[in-house]
N, C-alpha and C positions, 0 to 999 in steps of 0.2 A: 605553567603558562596560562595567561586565563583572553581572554578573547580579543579587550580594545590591546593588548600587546602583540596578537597576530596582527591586528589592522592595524597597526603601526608598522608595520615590515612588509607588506602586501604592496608589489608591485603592478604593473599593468596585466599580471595574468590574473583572472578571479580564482579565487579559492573555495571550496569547502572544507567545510571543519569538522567534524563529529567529536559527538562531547559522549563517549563511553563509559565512563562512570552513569552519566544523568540515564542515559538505556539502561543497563547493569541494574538500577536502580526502579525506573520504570517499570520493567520486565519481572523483576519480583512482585515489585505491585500488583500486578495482575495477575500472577500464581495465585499470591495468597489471598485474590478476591473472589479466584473458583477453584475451591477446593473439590478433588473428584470428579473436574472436568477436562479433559484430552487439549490441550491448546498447540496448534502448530503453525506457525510462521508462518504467512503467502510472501513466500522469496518475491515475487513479484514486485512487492514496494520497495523493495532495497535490497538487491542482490549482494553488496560488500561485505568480504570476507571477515574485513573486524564485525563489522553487527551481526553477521552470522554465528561466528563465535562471540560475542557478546552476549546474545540471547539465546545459547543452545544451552546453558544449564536452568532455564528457567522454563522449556520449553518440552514437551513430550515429539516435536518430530518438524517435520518441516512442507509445507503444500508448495508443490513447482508444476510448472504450467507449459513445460516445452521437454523437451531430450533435452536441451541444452542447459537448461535450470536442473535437468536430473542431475547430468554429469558434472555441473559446476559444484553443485553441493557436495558429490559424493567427494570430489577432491578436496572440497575445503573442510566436512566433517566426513569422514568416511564411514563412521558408524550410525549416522543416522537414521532415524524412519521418515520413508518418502511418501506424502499423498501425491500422486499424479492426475490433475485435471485439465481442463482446457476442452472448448469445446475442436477442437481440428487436429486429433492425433493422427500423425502417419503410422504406415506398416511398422517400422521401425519403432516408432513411440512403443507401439502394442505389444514388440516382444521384450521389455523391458520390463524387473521385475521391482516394484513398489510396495512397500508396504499395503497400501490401498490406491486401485488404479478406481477414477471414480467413470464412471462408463456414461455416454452422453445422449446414445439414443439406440434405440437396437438395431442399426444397419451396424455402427462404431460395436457391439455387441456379436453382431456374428462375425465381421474381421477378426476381434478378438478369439472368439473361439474357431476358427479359420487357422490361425497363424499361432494356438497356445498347443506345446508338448507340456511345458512346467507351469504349476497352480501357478494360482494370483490369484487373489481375493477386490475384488469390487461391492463400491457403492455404489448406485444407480443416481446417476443425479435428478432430481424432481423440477419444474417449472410449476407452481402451482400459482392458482390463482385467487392470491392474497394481497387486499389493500395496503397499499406501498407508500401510503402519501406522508410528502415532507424528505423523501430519499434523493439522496444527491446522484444516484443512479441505480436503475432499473434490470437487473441481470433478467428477472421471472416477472411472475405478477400477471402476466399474459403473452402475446406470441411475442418472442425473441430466439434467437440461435442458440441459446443457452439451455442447455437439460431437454428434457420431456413434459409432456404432459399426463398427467394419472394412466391415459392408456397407451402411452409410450412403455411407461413403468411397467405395465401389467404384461403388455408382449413380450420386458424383457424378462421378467418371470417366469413368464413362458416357455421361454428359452435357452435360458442358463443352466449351466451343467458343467461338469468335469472336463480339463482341469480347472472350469473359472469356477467360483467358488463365492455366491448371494452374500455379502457379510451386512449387507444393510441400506439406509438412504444418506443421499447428499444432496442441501439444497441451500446453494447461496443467491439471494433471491434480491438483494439491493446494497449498494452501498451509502453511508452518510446517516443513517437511524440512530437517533438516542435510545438509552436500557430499556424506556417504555414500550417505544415501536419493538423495538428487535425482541423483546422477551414475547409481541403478539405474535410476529411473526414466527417465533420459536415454537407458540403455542400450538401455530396452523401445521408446521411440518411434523410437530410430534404424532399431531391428530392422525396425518395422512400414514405419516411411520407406521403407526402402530394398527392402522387399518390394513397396510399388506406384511404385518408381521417382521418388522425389522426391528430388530435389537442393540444395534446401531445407530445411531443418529448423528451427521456433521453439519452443524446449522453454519456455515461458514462464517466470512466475516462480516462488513457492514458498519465497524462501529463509528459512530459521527465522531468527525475531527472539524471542526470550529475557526478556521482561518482568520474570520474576523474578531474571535475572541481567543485566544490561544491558551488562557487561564482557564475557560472551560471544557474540560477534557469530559471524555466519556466515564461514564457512573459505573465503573467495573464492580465494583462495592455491590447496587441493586441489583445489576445482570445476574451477578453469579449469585446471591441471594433466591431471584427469581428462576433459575435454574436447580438450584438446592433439591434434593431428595425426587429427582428424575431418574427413575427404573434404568432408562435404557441408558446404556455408553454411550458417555457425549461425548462433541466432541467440535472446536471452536478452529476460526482460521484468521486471525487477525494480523494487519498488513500496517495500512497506514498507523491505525491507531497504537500502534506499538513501535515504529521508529520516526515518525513525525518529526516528535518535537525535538531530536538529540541533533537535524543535523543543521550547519549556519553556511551559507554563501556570500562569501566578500567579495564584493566587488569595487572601483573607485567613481568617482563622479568626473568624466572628461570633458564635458561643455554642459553651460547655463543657455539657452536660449529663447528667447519669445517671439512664438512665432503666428502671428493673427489674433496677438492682447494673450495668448494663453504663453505658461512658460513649462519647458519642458528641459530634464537632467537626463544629460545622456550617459550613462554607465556602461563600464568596463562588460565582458559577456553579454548575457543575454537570454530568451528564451532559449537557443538551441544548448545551453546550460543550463537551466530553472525551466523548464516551459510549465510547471505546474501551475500558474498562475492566470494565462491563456487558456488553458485548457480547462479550467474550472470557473473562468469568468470573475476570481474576485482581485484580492489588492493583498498582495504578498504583505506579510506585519515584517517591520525591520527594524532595525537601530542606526544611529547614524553617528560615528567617530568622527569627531571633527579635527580637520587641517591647520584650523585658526583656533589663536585664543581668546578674540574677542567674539560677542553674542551678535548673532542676527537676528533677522525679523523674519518670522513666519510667512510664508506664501503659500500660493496654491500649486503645486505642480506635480507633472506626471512623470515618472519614473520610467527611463523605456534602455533596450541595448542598441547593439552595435548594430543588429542584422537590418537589410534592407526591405524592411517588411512594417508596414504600419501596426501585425498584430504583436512585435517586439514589445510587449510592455509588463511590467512587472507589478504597478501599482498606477492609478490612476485618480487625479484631481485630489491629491495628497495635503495637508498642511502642516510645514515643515521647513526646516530653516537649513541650507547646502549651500557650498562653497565648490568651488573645482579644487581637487583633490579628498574632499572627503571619502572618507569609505562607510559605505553600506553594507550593512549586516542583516542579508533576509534570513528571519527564523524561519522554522517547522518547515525545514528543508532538505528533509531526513525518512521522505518516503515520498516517490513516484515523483522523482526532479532531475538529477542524472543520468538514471538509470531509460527514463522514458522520454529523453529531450531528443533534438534531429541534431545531430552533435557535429557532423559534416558538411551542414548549411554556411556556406560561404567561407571553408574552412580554416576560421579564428583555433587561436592557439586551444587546447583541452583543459580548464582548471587545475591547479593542483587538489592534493585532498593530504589534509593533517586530520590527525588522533590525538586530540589533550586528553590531560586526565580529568581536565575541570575546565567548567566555563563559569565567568565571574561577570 
């Protein structure tokens, strides 16, 4: 089945698609661009059970950011290795046992050793303060909720002991960086690593995903190049850039209208299905199936849903040729779009979701 054959059968509910193979295939990709580095999935960008098993044999474990991301994983892989971070664990988070619980500042440090009988090994998460510019978002670099700062780190040093157990630093410090950026940034947490003697190192994720150009993917080639012959166990956590592009949302086009000289296509769904696109400010890239078989003419228009909300939009001041009933196909809709939309806002029916083997 390849794609304009689902949007030909696509009714008034929106669909997504995920194209499996094309992940399967990705996901090697970037194996074999860092050799001898620790790579684990941030569940975060797409909790669904097929891409979890999609990308668990290309992958050494998996980063989850809740109890609830622990226990979903362990049911869908149950042998897996878990990092746990997030900056807001509860009591409950902290008696659970993770491969690597990564620790956030040392009051979350003595809860934990408050409430541990059985080890667990932690990373200390880092906030350092490293030039960040050009990053589509800001976890460190300076004051934010996230991690510590150098004498955050040092008290928890201070403090750690049996049964928790020092294994090293964690510091995901922005997201949206090309190999350039994120190999300096790699450069600054090694530095600080290795000044409190960690052996360990989890540079998280960060890698830039390109919405307006979706053919420029991140340079996993240079990165893991630029990483090559690094002492300490690395160790990576990449989210968006790794299921992006495999996934597609159909939706149809139910009114043409022009309203104050501008014209605007109202489509099936909506942000509380896709909201990745409000959320990041840009203009979803899509494809357009057409209903007719004769050619239109190009116009300017705005692409919005159902919801009663002006921020309803998916792509804005567009040029492009739509009919009522066409169907739209937003790509690179395959990390942080269903999983993190308001999906109960005026509560519209739930998308379906299909698995091809192949999109064409």
């Amino acid at each position: 089945m390849n794609l304009r054959r689902y949007a030909e059968r696509l009714g008034d509910v929106p669909a997504y698609v995920y194209d499996l193979p094309g992940l399967d295939a990705h996901a090697a990709g970037i194996r074999r661009a860092l050799p001898g580095v620790e790579i684990y999935y941030a569940v975060k960008a797409n909790p669904d059970p097929w891409l979890l098993r999609t990308v668990a044999p290309h992958v050494d474990g998996f980063e989850v950011s809740s109890g609830g991301e622990f226990a979903h994983v362990r049911e869908v892989l149950p042998g897996a290795r878990l990092a746990f971070g997030g900056p807001g664990k509860t009591d409950g988070d902290l008696r659970l046992t993770p491969y690597r619980m990564h620790v956030e500042s040392p009051g979350e440090l003595r809860r934990l050793l408050a409430g541990r009988r059985e080890p667990v090994d932690v990373l200390l998460r880092a906030n350092l303060e490293v030039p960040l510019a050009g990053a589509a978002l800001a976890m460190g670099g300076g004051a934010t909720p996230f991690g510590m700062d150098p004498g955050g780190v040092a008290e928890c040093l201070e403090l750690v002991r049996e049964p928790v157990r020092f294994r090293g630093i964690h510091a995901h410090l922005a997201s949206g960086l090309a190999a350039e950026e994120l190999l300096k940034v790699a450069g600054a947490v090694l530095e600080f690593a290795r000044e409190v003697g960690a052996a360990e190192v989890n540079l998280g994720g960060g890698m830039a995903v390109d919405y307006a150009r979706p053919e420029a993917r991140f340079d996993w080639a240079a990165y893991g190049a630029g990483l090559a012959g690094t002492p300490e166990r690395l160790r990576i956590e990449p989210g968006r850039a790794m299921t992006a592009y495999c996934g597609w949302y159909l939706t149809k086009v139910l009114d043409l209208k022009r309203v104050h000289g501008e014209l605007f296509a109202v489509l099936t769904g909506g942000t509380h299905h896709l909201r990745t696109p409000v959320t990041k400010g840009h203009n979803q890239p899509f494809t357009v199936f057409s209903a007719g078989s004769s050619t239109l003419p190009e116009e300017t228009v705005t692409l919005v849903g159902q919801l009663c909300t002006p921020k309803d939009v998916f792509a804005r001041n567009i040029r492009t040729s739509l009919r009522v009933g066409d169907v739209v196909a937003f790509a690179m809709a395959g990390a942080y779009a269903w999983n993190i939309s308001h999906h109960d806002f005026l509560m519209h029916p739930k998308p379906e979701f299909h698995y091809i083997s192949g999109i064409s």
